[in-house]
LOBA-987396 format. One line per field, with one value per residue (C-alpha): residue number from 0; residue in three letters; x negated, y negated, z. Coordinates in pm, 1 decimal, always signed. Each point is the difference from the previous one (the first is absolute). Layout:
<keros>
pos c(NUM, ...)
code c(Ala, ...)
c1 c(X, ...)
c2 c(Y, ...)
c3 c(Z, ...)
</keros>
This chain:
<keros>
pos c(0, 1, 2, 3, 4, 5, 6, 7, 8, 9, 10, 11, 12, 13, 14, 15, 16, 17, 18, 19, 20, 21, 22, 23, 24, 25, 26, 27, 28, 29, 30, 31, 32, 33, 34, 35, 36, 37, 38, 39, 40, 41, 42, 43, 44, 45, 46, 47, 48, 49, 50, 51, 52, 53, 54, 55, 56, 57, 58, 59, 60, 61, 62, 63, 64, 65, 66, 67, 68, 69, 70, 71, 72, 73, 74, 75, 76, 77, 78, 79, 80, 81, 82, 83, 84, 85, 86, 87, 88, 89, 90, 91, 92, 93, 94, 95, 96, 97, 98, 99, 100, 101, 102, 103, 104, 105, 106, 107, 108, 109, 110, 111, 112, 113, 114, 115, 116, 117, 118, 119, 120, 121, 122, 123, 124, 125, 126, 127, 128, 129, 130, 131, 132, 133, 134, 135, 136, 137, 138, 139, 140, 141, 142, 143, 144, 145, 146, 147, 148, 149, 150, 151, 152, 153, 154, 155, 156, 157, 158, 159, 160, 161, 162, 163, 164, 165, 166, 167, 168, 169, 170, 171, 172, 173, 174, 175, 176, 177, 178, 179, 180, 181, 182, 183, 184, 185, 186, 187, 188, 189, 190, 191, 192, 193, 194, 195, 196, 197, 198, 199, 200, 201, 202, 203, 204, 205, 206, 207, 208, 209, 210, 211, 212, 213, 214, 215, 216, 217, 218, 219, 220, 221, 222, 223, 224, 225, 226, 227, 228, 229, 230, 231, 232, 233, 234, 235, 236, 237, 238, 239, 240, 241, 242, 243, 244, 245, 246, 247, 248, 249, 250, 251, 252, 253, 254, 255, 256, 257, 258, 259, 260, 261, 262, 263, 264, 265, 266, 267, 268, 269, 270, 271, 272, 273, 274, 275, 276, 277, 278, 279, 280, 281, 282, 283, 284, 285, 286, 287, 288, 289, 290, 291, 292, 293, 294, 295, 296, 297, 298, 299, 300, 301, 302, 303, 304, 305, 306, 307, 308, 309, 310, 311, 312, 313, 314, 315, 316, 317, 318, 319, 320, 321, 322, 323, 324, 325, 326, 327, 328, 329, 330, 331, 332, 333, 334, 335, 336, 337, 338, 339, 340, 341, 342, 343, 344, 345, 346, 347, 348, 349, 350, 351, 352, 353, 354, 355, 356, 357, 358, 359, 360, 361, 362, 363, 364, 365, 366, 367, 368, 369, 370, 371, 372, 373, 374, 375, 376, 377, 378, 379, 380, 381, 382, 383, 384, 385, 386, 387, 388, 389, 390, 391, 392)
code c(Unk, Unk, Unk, Unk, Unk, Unk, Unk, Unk, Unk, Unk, Unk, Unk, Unk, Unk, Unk, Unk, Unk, Unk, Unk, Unk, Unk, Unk, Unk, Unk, Unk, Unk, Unk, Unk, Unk, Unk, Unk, Unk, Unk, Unk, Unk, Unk, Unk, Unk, Unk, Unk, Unk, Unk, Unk, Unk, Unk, Unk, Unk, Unk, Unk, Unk, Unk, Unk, Unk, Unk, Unk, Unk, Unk, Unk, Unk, Unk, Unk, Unk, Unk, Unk, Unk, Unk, Unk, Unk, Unk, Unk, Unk, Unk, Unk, Unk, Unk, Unk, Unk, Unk, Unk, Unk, Unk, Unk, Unk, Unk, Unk, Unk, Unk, Unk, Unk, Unk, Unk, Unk, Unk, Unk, Unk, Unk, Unk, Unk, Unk, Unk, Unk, Unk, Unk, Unk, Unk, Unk, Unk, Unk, Unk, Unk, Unk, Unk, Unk, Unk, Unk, Unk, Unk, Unk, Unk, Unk, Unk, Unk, Unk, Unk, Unk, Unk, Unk, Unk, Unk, Unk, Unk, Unk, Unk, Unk, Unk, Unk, Unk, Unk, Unk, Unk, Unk, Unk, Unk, Unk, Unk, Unk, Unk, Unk, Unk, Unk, Unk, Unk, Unk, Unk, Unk, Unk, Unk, Unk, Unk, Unk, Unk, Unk, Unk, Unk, Unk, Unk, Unk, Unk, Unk, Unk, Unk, Unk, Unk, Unk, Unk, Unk, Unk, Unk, Unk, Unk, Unk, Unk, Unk, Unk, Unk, Unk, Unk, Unk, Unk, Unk, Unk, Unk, Unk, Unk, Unk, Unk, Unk, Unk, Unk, Unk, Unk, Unk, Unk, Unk, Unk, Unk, Unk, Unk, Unk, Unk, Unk, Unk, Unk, Unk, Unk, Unk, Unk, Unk, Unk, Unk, Unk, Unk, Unk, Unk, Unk, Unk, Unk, Unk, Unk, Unk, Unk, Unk, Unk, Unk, Unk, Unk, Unk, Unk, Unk, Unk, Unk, Unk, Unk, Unk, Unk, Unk, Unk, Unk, Unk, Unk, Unk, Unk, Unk, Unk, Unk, Unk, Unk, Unk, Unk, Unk, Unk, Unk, Unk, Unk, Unk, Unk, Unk, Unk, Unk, Unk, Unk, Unk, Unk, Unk, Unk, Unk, Unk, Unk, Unk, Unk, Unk, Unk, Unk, Unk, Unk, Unk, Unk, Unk, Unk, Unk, Unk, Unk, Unk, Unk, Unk, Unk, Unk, Unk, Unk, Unk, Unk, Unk, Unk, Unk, Unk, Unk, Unk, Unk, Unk, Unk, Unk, Unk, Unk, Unk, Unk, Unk, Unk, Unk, Unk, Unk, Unk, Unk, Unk, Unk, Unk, Unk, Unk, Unk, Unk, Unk, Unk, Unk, Unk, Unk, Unk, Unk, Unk, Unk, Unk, Unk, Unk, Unk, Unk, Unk, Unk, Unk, Unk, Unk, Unk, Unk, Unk, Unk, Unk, Unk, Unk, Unk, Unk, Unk, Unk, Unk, Unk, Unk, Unk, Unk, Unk, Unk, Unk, Unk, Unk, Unk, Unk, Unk, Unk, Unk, Unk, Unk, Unk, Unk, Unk, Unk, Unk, Unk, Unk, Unk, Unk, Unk, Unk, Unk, Unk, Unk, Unk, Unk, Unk)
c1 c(+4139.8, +16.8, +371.2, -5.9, -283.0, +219.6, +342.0, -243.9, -107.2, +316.6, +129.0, -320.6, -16.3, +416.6, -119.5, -267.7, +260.9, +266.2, -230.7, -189.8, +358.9, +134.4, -280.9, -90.9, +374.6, +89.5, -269.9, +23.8, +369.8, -124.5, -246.9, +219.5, +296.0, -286.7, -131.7, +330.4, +95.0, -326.4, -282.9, -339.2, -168.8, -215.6, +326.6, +161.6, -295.5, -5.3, +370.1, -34.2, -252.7, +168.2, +329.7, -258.8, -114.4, +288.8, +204.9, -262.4, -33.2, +357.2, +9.5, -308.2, +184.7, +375.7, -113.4, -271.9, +269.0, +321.5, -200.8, +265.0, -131.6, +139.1, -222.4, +36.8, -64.0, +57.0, +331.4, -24.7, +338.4, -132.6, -244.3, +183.3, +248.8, -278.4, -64.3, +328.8, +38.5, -284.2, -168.6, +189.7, +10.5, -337.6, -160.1, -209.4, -20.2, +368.1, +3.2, -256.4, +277.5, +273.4, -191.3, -90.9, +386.9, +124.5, -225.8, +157.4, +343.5, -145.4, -121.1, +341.5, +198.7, -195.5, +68.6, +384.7, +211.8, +291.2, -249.7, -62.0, +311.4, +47.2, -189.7, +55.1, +374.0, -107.6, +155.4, -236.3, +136.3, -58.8, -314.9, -151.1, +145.9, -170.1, -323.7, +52.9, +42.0, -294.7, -208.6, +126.0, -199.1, -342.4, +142.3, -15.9, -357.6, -71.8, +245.0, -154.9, -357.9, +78.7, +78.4, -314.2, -273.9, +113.5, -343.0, -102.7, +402.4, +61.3, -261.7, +137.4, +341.9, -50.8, -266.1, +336.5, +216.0, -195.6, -74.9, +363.9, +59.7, -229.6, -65.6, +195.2, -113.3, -372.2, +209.9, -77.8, -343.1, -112.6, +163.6, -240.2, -272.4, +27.5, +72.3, -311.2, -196.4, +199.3, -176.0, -355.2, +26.0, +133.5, -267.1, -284.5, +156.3, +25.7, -336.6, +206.8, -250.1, +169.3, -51.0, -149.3, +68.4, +330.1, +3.8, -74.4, +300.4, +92.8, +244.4, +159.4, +228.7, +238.4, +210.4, +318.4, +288.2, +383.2, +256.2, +362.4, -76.4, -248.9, +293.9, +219.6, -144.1, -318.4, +52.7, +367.8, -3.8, -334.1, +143.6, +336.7, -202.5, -250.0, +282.0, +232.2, -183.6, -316.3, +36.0, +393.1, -103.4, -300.5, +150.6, +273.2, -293.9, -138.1, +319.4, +6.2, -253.3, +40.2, -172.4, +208.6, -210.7, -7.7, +125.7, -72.0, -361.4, -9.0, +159.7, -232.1, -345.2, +108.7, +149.5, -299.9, -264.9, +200.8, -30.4, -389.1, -65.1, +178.0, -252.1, -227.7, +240.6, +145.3, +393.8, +184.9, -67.6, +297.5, +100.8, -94.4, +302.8, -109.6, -326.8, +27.5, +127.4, -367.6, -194.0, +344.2, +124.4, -119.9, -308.5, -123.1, -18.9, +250.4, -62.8, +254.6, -146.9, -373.4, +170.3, -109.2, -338.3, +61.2, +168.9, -332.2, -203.7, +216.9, -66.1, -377.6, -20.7, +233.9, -251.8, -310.3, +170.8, +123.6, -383.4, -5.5, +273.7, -223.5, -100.2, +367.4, +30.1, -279.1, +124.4, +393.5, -185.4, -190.1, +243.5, +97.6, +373.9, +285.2, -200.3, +58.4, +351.0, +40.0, -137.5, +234.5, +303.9, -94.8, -66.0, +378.3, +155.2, +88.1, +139.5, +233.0, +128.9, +96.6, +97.3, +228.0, +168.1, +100.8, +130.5, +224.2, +65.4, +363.1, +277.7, +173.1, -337.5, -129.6, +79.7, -98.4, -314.2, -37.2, +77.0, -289.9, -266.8, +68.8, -71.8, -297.5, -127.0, +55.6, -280.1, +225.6, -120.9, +294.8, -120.0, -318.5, +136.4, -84.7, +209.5, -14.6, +168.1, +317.0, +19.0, +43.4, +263.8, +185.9, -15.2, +166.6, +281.4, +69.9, +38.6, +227.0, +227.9, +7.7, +23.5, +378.2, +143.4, +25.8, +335.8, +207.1, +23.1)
c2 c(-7835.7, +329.0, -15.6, -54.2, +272.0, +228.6, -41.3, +16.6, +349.2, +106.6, +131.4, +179.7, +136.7, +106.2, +200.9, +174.7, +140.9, +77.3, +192.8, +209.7, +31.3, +139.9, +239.3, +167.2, +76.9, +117.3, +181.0, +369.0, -9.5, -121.7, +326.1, +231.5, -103.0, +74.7, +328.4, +121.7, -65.4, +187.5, -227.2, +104.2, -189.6, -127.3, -96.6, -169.3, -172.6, -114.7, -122.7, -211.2, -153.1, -103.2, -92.6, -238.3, -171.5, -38.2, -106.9, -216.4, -168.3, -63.3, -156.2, -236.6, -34.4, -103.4, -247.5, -190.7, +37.6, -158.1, -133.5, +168.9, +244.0, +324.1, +291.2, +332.1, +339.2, +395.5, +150.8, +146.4, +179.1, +127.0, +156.6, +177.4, +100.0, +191.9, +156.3, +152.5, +113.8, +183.6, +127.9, +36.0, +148.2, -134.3, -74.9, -283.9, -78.4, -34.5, -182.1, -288.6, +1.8, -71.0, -238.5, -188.7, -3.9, -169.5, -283.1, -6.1, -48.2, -266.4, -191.2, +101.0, -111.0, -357.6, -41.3, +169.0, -200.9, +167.1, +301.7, -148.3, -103.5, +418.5, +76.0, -310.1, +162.9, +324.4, -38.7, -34.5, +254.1, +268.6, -109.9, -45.3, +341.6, +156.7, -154.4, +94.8, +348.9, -48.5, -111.1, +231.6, +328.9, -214.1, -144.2, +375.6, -60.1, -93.2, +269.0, +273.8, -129.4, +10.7, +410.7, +41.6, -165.3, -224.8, -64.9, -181.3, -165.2, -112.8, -288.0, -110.9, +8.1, -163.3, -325.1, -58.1, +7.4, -283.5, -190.9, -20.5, -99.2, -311.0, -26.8, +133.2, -160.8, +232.0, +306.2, +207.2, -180.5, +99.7, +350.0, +30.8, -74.3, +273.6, +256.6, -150.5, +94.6, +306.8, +132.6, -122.3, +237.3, +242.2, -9.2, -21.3, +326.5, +194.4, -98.1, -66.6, -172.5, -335.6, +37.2, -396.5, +30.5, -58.8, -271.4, -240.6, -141.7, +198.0, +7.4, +276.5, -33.1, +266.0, +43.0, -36.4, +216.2, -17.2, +304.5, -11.6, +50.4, -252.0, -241.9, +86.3, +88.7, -247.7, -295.2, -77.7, -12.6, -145.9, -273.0, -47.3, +23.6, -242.7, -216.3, +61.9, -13.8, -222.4, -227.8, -157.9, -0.8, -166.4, -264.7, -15.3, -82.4, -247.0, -193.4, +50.8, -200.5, -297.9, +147.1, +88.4, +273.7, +2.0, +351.7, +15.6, -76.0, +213.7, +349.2, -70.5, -6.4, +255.0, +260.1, -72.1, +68.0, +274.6, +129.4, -62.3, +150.1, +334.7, +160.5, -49.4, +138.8, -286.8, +91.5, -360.3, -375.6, -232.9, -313.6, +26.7, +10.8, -20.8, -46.9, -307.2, -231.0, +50.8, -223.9, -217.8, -89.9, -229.9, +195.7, -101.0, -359.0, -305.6, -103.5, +174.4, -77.9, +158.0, +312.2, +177.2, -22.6, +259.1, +240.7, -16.6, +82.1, +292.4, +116.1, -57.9, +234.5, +230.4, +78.1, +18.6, +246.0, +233.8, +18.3, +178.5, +259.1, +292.9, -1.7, -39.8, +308.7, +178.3, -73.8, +121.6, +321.3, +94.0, -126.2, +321.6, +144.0, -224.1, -334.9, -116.1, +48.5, -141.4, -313.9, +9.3, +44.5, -259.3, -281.7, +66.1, +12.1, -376.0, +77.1, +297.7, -154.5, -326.9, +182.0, +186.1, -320.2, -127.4, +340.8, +37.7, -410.7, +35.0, +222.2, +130.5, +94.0, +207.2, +338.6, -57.1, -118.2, +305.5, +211.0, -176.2, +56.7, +371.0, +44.9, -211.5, +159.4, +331.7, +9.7, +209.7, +2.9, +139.1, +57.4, -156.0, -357.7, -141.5, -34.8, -383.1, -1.3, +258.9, -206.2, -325.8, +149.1, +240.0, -382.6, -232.7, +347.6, +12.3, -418.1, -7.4, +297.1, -163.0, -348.1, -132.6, -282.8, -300.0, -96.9, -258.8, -330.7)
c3 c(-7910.0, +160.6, -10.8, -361.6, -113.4, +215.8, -226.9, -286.4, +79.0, +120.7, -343.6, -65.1, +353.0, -79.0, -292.2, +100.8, +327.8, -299.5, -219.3, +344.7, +129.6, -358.5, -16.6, +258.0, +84.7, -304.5, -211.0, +227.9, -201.1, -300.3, -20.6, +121.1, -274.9, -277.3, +132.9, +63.7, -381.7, -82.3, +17.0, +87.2, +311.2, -282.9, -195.4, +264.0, +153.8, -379.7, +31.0, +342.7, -191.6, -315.2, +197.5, +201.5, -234.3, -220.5, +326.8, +108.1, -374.8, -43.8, +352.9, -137.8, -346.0, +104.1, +320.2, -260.3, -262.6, +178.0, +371.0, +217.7, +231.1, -182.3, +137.4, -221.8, +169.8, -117.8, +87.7, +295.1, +7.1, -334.9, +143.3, +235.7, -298.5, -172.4, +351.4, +62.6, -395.7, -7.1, -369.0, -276.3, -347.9, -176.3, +366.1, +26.9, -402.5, +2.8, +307.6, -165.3, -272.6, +269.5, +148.9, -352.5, -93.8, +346.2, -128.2, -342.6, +222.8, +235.2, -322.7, -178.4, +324.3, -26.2, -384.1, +57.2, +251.4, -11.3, +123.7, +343.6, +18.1, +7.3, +249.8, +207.1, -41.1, +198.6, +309.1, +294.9, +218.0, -256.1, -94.5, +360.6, +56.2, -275.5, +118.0, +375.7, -115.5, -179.6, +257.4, +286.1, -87.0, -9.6, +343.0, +109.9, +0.8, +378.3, +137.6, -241.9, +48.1, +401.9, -66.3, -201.0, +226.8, +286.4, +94.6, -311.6, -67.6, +333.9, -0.9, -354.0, +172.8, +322.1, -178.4, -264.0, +293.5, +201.1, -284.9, -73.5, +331.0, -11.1, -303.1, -254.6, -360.1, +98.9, +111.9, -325.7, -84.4, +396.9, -64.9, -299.4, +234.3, +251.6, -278.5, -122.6, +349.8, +70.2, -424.7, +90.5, +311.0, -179.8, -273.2, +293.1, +202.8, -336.5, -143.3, -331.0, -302.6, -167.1, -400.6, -39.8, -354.8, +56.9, +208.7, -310.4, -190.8, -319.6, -215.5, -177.6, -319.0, -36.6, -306.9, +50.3, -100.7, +49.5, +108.9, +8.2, +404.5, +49.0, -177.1, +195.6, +353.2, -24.6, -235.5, +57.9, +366.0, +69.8, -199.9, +194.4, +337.6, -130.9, -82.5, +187.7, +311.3, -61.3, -306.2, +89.2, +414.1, -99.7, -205.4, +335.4, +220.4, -206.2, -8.2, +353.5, +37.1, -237.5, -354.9, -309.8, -178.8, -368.6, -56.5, -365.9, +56.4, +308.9, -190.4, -301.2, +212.0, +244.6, -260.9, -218.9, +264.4, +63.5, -340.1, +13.3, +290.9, -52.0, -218.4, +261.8, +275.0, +150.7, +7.4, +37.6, +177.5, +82.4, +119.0, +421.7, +219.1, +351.3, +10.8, -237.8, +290.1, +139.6, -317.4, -72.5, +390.6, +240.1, +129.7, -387.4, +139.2, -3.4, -339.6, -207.6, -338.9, +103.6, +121.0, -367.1, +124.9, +273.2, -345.7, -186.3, +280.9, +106.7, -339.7, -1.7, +309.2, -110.1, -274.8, +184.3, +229.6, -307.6, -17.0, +275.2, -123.9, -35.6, +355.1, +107.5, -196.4, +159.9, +342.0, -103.4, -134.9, +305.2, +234.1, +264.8, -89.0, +112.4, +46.5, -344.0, -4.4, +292.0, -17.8, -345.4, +179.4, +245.7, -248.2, -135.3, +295.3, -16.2, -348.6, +83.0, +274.4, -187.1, -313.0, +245.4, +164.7, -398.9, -64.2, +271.2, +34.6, -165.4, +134.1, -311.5, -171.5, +316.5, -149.3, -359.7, +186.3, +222.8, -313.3, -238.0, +329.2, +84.0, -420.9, +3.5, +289.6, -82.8, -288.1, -224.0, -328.9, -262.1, -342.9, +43.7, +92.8, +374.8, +275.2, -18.7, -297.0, +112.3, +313.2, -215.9, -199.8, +278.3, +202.0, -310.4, -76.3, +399.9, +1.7, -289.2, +80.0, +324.8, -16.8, +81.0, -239.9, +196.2, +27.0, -175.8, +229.9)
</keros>
């Protein structure tokens, strides 16, 4: 009987870990992608919230919809792409546009076949390369946050580093934690007030518009990272592990809560890649077929912790300097360093790799277009000027 109620709850119990895990490792990037495209904290507490819920809904929608465990989450190497681009021409307006027209293409690439085939088409050592370039000036976090105040890093630092020693799914979650300590001492040594108004969830609408730069520097590749490096991996996974996902059905609700939540702030949700293993693997109990369950509770959670996004916000606002970023930079560490390992996995695409992360990483922006882009195209011009014929047998 025990035995039994145990497997029962195991699925519920799976989701409720895959949700806390999602969370709490992601969200510091989540809000620092939005302010750095010119949110306010009140606008990007307002876009954790709607990419929460939406997330969380289409997690609900697809597992009740098809019962296989497909767990939804926002694009995390998205997030980091608005990070390293920065604002751009029409600031935060035109970003809300961007965000609204990567939707359209996620809807688009569900409707269009021959438009995943596209992107599926990218090859992987580019596009890891582009991301890993991406991600490496947010990994700068911990190293620049050491510079800046070692007293109130280091502890951030050193918890990450143990956790990942024993126990590395809680490594960012644990990191989160200690930042979380290291603010409330902060806020009790510098007598600093906490505005309670904000701590209650809101939403702000902003209407969008759309620049020729937030096309090209926002929209275009926050949609190849999305799926590029979330929507195909996550599909990848799922196969992995026994589940064909219905990809139609999976573009159509993510791209459309993607296009619903953008007014509000939210920039894009995806198929999850890793962390989808947690609600459809083993530790979601033996029974394959009940495995959904631990999908719709994910989602459930998800939303009641987007509840909480204005006191996330509050906390990333009066964080002391460096903390923030580098608990950022420690929750993508994982990321770069696999992102990395696909980028440099084949010989003959090493330098076209190399050449696609410098430009990434540089944060160049040349006539109002991000470096993500450039890096994307210097990485596809490098591969085919490059690439040898292979010889006649």
């Amino acid at each position: 009987m025990t035995e039994s109620t145990g497997s029962a709850s195991r699925p519920i119990t799976a989701g409720i870990v895959c949700a806390l895990v999602g969370f709490t490792s992601s969200f510091v990037v989540i809000l620092t992608g939005l302010t750095a495209v010119g949110a306010s904290p009140r606008e990007a507490a307002s876009g954790l919230l709607s990419v929460s819920v939406t997330m969380g809904a289409g997690s609900i929608l697809l597992a009740s919809w098809t019962r296989i465990p497909i767990t939804v989450a926002w694009s995390t190497p998205g997030a980091a792409l608005l990070a390293a681009t920065g604002v751009v021409a029409g600031g935060w307006p035109a970003a809300v546009g961007a965000f609204l027209l990567t939707g359209a293409l996620i809807v688009l690439t569900g409707l269009v076949s021959r438009l995943g085939a596209l992107i599926a088409a990218i090859p992987t050592a580019i596009a890891q390369a582009m991301l890993a370039g991406i991600l490496f000036q947010l990994c700068l976090g911990p190293v620049t946050g050491m510079a800046k105040d070692p007293l109130a890093v280091a502890p951030v630092v050193v918890v990450w580093l143990l956790a990942l020693r024993f126990s590395p799914r809680w490594a960012s979650p644990l990191a989160f934690c200690a930042a979380a300590v290291v603010i409330a001492v902060h806020l009790a040594r510098s007598s600093t007030s906490i505005r309670t108004d904000q701590l209650l969830p809101h939403v702000v609408v902003t209407t969008p518009t759309l620049t020729f730069g937030a096309v090209i520097g926002i929209a275009l590749p926050l949609y190849v990272v999305t799926m590029a490096s979330q929507n195909v991996p996550g599909v990848a996974v799922m196969k992995g592990l026994g589940y064909q996902v219905p990809w139609r059905r999976s573009m159509l609700v993510t791209g459309a809560g993607t296009v619903l939540g953008a007014p509000a702030g939210g920039h894009a949700i995806n198929l999850a890649a890793i962390s989808a293993a947690l609600a459809a693997g083993p530790e979601a109990g033996p029974d394959r077929f009940r495995r959904w369950i631990a999908s719709v509770t994910s989602g459930v959670v998800v939303i009641g912790l987007g509840l909480a996004a204005g006191a996330f916000g509050q906390l990333v606002v009066l964080a002391p300097a460096g903390v923030i970023a580098a608990v950022a930079g420690l929750a993508l560490m994982s990321t770069l360093a696999s992102s990395l390992t696909a980028a440099m996995a084949t010989p003959e695409n090493h330098l076209p790799a190399v050449l696609t992360f410098v430009t990434a990483a540089s944060g160049i922006a040349v006539a109002g277009v991000s470096a993500a882009f450039w890096a994307l195209i210097v990485g596809l011009i490098a591969r085919a000027v490059l690439q040898r014929p292979s010889s006649a047998a």
